[in-house]
SEMI-837127 format. One line per field, with one value per residue (C-alpha): residue number from 0; residue in one letter; chain; x, y, z. Coordinates in steps of 0.1 Angstrom, whole numbers, padded with zeros to 4 digits. Example, Ala and Ser with C-alpha at 12.3 -4.5 7.8 and 13.67 -1.06 7.14 Angstrom:
residues 2
pado = [0  1] .
gumar = [A  S] .
lovex = [A  A] .
xx = [0123  0137] .
yy = [-0045  -0011] .
zz = [0078  0071] .
//
This chain:
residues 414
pado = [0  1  2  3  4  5  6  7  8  9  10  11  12  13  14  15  16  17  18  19  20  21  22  23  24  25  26  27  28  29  30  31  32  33  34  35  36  37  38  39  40  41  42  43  44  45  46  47  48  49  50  51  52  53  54  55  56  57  58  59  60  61  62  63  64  65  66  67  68  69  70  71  72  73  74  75  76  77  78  79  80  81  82  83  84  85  86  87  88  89  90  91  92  93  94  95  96  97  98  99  100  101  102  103  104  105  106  107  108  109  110  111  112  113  114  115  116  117  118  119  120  121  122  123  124  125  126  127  128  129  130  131  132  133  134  135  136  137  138  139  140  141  142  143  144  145  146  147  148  149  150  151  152  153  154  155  156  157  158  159  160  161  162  163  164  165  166  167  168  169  170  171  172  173  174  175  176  177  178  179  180  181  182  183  184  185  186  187  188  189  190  191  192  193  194  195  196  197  198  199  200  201  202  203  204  205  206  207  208  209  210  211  212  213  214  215  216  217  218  219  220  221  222  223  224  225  226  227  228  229  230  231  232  233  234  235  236  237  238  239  240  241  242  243  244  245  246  247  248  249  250  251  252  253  254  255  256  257  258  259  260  261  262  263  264  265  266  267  268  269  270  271  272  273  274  275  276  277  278  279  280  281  282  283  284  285  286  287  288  289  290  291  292  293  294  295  296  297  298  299  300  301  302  303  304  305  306  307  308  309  310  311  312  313  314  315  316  317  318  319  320  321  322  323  324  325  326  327  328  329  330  331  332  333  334  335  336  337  338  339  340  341  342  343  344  345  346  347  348  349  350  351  352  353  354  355  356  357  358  359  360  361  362  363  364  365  366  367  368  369  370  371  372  373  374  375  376  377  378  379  380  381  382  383  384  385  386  387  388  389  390  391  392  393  394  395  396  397  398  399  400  401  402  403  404  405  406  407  408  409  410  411  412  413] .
gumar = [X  X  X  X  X  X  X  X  X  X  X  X  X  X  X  X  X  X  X  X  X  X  X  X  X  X  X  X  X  X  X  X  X  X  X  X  X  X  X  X  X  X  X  X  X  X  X  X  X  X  X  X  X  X  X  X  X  X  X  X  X  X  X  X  X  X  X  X  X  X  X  X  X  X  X  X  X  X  X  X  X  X  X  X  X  X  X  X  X  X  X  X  X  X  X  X  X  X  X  X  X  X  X  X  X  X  X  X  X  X  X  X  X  X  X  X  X  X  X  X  X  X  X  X  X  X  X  X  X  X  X  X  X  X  X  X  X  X  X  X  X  X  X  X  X  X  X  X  X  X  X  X  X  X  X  X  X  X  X  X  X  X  X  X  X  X  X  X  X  X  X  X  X  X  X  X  X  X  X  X  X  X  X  X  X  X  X  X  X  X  X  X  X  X  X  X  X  X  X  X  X  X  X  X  X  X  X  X  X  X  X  X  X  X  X  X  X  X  X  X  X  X  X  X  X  X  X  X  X  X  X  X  X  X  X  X  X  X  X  X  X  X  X  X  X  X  X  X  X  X  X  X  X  X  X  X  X  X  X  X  X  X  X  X  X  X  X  X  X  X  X  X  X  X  X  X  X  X  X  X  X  X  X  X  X  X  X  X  X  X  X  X  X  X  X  X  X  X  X  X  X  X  X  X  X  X  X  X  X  X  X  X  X  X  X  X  X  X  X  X  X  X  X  X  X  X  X  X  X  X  X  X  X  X  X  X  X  X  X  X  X  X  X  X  X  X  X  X  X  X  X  X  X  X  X  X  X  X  X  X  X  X  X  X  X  X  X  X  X  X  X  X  X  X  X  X  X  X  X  X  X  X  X  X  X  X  X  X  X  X  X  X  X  X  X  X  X  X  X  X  X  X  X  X  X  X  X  X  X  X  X  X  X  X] .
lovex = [A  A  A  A  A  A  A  A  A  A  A  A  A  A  A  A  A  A  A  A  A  A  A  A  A  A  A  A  A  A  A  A  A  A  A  A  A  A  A  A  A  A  A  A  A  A  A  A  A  A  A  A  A  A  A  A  A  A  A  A  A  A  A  A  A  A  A  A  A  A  A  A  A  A  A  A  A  A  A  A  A  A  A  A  A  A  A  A  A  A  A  A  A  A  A  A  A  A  A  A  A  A  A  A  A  A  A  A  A  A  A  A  A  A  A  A  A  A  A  A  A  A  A  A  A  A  A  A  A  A  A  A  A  A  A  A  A  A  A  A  A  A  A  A  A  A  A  A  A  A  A  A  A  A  A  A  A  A  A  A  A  A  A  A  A  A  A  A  A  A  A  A  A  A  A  A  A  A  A  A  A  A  A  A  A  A  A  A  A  A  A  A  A  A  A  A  A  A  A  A  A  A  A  A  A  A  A  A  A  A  A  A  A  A  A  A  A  A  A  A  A  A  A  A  A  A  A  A  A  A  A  A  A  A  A  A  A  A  A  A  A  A  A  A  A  A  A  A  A  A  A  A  A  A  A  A  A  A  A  A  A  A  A  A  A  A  A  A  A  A  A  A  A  A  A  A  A  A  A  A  A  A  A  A  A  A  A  A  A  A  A  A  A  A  A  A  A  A  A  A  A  A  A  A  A  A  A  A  A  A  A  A  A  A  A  A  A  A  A  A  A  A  A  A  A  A  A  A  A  A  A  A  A  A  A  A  A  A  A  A  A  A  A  A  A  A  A  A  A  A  A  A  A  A  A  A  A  A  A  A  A  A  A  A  A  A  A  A  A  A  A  A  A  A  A  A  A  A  A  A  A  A  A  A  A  A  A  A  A  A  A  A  A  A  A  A  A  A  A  A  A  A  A  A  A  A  A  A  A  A  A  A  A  A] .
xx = [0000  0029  0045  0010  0005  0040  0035  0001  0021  0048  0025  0008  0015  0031  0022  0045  0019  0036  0019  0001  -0023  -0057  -0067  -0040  -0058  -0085  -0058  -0042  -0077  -0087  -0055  -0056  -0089  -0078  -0057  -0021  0007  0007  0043  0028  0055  0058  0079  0058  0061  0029  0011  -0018  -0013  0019  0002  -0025  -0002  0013  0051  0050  0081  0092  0108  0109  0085  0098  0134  0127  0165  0153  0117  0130  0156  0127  0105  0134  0141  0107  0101  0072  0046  0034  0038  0006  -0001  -0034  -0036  0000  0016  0046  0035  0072  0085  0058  0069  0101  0103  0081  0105  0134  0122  0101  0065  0034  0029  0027  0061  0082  0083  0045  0044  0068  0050  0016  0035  0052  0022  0042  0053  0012  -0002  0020  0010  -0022  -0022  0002  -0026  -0056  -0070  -0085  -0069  -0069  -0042  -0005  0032  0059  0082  0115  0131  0120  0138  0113  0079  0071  0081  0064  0029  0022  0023  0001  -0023  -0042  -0060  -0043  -0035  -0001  0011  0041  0052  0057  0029  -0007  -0032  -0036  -0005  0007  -0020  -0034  -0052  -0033  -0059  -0033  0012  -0001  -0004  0023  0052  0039  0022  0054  0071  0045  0046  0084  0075  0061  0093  0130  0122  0122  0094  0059  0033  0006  -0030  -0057  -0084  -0117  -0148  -0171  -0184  -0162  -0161  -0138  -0133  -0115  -0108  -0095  -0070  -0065  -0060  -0072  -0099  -0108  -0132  -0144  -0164  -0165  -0179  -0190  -0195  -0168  -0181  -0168  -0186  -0166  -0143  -0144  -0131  -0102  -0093  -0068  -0061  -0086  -0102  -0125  -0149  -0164  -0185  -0218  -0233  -0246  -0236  -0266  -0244  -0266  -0261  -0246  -0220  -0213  -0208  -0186  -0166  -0158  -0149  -0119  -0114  -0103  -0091  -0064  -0058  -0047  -0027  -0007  -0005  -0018  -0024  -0024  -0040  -0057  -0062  -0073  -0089  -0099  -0123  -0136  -0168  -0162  -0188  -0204  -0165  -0146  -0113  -0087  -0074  -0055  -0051  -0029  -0017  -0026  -0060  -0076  -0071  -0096  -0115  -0130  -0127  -0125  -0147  -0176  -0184  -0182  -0207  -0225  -0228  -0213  -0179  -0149  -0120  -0093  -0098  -0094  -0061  -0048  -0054  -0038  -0006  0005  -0001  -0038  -0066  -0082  -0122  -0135  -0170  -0161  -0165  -0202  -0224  -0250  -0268  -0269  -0275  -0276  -0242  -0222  -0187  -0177  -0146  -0141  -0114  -0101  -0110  -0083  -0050  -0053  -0039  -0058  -0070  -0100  -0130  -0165  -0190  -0165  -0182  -0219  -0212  -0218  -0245  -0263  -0286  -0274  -0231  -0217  -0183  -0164  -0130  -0112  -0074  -0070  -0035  -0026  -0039  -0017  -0004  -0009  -0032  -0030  -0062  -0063  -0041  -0043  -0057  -0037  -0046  -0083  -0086  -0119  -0142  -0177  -0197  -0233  -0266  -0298  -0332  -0322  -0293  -0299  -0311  -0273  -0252  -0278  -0271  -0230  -0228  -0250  -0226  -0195  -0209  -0217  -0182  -0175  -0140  -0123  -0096  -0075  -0069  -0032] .
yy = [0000  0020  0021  0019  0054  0068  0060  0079  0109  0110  0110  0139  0170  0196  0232  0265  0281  0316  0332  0308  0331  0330  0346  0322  0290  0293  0288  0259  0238  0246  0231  0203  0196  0199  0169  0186  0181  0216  0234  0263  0288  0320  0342  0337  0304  0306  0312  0285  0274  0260  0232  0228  0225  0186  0207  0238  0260  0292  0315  0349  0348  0382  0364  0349  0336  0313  0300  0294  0264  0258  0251  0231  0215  0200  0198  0219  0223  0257  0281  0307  0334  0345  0380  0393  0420  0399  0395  0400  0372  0346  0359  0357  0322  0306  0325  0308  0274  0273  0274  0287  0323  0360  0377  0393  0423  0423  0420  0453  0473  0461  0468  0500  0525  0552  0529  0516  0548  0564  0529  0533  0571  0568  0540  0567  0548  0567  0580  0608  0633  0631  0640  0622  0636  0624  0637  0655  0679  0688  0686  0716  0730  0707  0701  0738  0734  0709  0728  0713  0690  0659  0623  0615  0580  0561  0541  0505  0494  0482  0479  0520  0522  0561  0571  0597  0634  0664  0695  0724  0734  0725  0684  0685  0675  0648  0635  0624  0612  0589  0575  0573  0548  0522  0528  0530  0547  0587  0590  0599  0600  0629  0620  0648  0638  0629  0622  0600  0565  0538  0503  0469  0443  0414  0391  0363  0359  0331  0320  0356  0354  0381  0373  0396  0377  0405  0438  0456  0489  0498  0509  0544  0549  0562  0582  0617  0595  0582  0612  0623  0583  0565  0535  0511  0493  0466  0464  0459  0440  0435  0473  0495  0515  0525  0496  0518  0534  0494  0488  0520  0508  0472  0486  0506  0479  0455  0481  0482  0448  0446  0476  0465  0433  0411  0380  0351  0350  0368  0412  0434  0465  0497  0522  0557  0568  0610  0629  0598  0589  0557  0562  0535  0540  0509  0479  0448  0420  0397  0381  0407  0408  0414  0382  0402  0380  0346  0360  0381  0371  0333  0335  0359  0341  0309  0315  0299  0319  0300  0267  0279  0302  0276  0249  0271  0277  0241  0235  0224  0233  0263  0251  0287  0273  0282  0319  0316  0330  0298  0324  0359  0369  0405  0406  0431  0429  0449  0453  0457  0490  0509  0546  0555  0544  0522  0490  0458  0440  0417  0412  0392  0381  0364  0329  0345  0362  0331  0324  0361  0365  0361  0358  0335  0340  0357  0361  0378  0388  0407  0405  0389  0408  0439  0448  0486  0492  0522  0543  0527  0545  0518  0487  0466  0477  0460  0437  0416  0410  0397  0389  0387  0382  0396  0394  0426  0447  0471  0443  0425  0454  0461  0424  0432  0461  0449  0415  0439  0464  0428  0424  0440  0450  0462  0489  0514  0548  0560] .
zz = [0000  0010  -0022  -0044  -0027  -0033  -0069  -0068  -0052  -0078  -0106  -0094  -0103  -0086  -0080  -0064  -0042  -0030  0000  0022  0047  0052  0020  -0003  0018  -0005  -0033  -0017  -0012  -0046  -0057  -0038  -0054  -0084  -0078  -0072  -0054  -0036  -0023  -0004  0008  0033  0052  0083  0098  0113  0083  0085  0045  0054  0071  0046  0016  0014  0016  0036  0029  0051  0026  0017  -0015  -0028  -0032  -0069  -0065  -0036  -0049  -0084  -0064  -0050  -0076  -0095  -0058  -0061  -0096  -0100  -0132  -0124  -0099  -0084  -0066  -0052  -0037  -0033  -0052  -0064  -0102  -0112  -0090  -0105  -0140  -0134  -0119  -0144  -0172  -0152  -0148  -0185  -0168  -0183  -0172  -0177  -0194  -0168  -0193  -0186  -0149  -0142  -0169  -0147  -0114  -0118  -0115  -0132  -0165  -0166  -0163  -0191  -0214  -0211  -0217  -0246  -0260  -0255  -0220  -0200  -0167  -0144  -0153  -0140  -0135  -0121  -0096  -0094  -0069  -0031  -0044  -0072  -0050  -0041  -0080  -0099  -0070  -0075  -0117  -0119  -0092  -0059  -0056  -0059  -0050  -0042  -0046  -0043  -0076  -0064  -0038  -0037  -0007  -0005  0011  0011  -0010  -0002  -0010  -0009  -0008  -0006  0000  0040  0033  0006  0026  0049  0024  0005  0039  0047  0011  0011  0041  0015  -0011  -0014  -0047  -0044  -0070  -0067  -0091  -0088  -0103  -0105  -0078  -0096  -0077  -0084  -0078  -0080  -0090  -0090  -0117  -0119  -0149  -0164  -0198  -0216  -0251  -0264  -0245  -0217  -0194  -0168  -0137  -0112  -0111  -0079  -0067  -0038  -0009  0006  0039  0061  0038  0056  0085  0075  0053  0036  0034  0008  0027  0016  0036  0011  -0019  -0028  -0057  -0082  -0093  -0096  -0118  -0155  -0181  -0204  -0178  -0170  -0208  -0214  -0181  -0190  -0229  -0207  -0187  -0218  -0237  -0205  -0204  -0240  -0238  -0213  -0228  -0199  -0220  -0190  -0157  -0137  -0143  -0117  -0122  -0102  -0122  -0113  -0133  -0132  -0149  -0166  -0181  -0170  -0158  -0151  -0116  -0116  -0133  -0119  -0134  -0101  -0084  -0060  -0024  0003  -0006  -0037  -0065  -0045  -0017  -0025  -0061  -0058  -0028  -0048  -0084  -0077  -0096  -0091  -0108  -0090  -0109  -0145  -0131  -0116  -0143  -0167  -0145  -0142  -0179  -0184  -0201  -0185  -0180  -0182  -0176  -0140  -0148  -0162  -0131  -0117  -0096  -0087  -0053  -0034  -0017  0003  0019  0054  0072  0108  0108  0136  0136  0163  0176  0203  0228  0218  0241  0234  0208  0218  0197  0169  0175  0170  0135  0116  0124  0118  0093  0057  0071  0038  0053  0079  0087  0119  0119  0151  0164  0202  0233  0241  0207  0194  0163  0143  0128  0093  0067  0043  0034  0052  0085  0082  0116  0103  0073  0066  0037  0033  0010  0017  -0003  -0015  -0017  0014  0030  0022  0033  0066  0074  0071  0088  0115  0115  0118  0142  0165  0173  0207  0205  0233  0232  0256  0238  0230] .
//
């Protein structure tokens, strides 16, 4: 028997998994569905995926030096990653070890969001004006040319991290220091701030073929609250955004995708609707985090985008019947963010959210007992999140918000 199942093993093939928290768990137990040998790898050795994963590998999976000998260690037939900004080291390991995946060319253009943005100008996308500033040198010169107000961002991170609005010369200065905390690289990119509603995508590319299985409305509640930052707190779908606006929005969204010549995988897309016009506020060559695309949507129309992405990057035919909704159900998304800086000390109520009305999933992430938290400045610094359905949609995000507000958290000021 011992053997017989050894043989079984070896036959299997073998998959690179980088990233293995509780988001990239969903990625793992699809691929061991799928019948693969799964190598899940992360710098945290207490990352739960590590355990789920038939070879669990503590690594630093921004090192594409160390998980390309990984992946020829283990002989790997594809390597993924769901919900991590690394699109360059995927590229560049499945370049390395002759696995099917995006060009490395492809996944800096996508990554750098000054290179993108000056693509998808260049091609006649459209996107909110811009300059790039080199140098901190050159700020003050160069911010009070292209006039206030603006969004300041840094040109090599995702999440929200030290984005943020700059209304006048009085936020101009902090407002780079705080996004040279995200970067080694001295340049920032200054977008003209548009206002209007807002919406995510997410898609699929494969063979030619660009499929786009998510589309919600993000959801900006509290934005006064967390300003000058730019923090979301969920979606809602479906959008109740006109038909012809949604039309006009996933036009942009393809024409993107081609322009930047995402051609495999997974494409992730942020789009502003100003004055009735689409504008492309981002667009990644990566899965969505924040249990968007593998959250949200699936719950909400039955989806499963992992399978055909992860079929594809070991080699196999991509069954893209996966992305053809089998319901459609009112959903929304909340997240459970702290409006102040604060001492953690406890949460109640985490066992009851389940089982609230209309909860399809909910996830906590709130660090040890004693351990500072900061007011959210950025995506990353979201402690819980819960998805729901409803009849309706405000019946789906009354449910979520009620499901969030549930949790009891208890704090001590800073």
């Amino acid at each position: 028997m011992g053997v017989l199942m050894g043989s079984i093993l070896n036959m299997k093939k073998r998959i690179l998994i980088l990233g293995a928290g509780r988001e990239q768990c969903i990625a793992i137990e699809e691929a061991k569905q799928l019948g693969l040998y799964v190598i899940a790898c992360d710098e945290n050795q207490t990352a739960p995926g590590l355990k789920l994963a038939d070879v669990g590998v503590v690594v630093d999976i921004k090192d594409p030096k160390k998980i390309t000998a990984l992946g020829r260690e283990h002989g790997v037939s594809g390597i993924f990653c769901h919900a991590v900004e690394i699109p360059e080291v995927v590229a560049d390991v499945a370049e390395a070890l002759d696995l099917p995946g995006l060009s490395p060319q492809t996944a800096r253009l996508c990554k750098s969001k000054h290179d993108r943005i000056r693509a998808l100008k260049s091609a006649g996308v459209k996107v909110p004006d811009f300059i790039i500033v080199s140098h901190r040198e050159e700020l003050e010169r160069e911010a009070a040319a292209f006039g206030f107000p603006f969004v300041i961002k840094p040109l090599d991170n995702a999440g929200s991290r030290g984005v943020q609005l700059v209304a006048d010369h009085r936020g101009l200065v902090g407002s780079y220091n705080e996004a040279m905390l995200y970067t080694d690289n001295p340049s920032v990119i200054l977008e003209r701030y548009l206002q209007g509603p807002q919406v995510s995508t997410e898609s699929v590319v494969y063979q030619g073929c660009i499929k786009t299985f998510a589309f919600a409305d993000r959801n900006y509640g509290d934005v006064n609250e967390y300003a000058p930052h730019f923090i979301e707190d969920g979606i809602n779908f479906p959008s109740v955004l006109a038909e012809d606006i949604q039309r006009r929005v996933l036009a942009e969204v393809n024409k993107a995708i081609e322009v930047l010549g995402i051609d495999f995988g997974a494409a992730k897309g942020d789009v502003l609707i100003h004055d009735g016009v689409p504008y492309i506020v981002e667009m990644a060559s990566r899965t969505s985090g924040g249990w968007f695309g593998a959250g949200s949507i699936p719950i909400a129309t039955g989806v499963n985008p992992l399978k055909p992405l992860i079929q594809m990057s070991v080699g196999e035919h991509a069954d893209m019947g996966c992305l053809v909704p089998t319901r459609r159900l009112w959903c929304a998304q909340r997240y459970w963010i702290p409006k102040g800086s604060a001492i953690f000390n406890s949460v109640d109520g985490i066992n009851l959210v389940g089982s609230m009305p209309g909860v399809a999933m909910f996830t906590d992430f709130f660090p040890e007992s004693g351990v500072a938290i900061d007011k959210a400045r950025n995506h990353a610094q979201r402690y819980a999140q819960v998805i729901c359905t409803g009849s309706t949609r405000d019946e789906a995000i009354l449910r979520a918000e009620a499901a969030i507000a549930s949790l009891r958290v208890e704090l001590t000021p800073l």
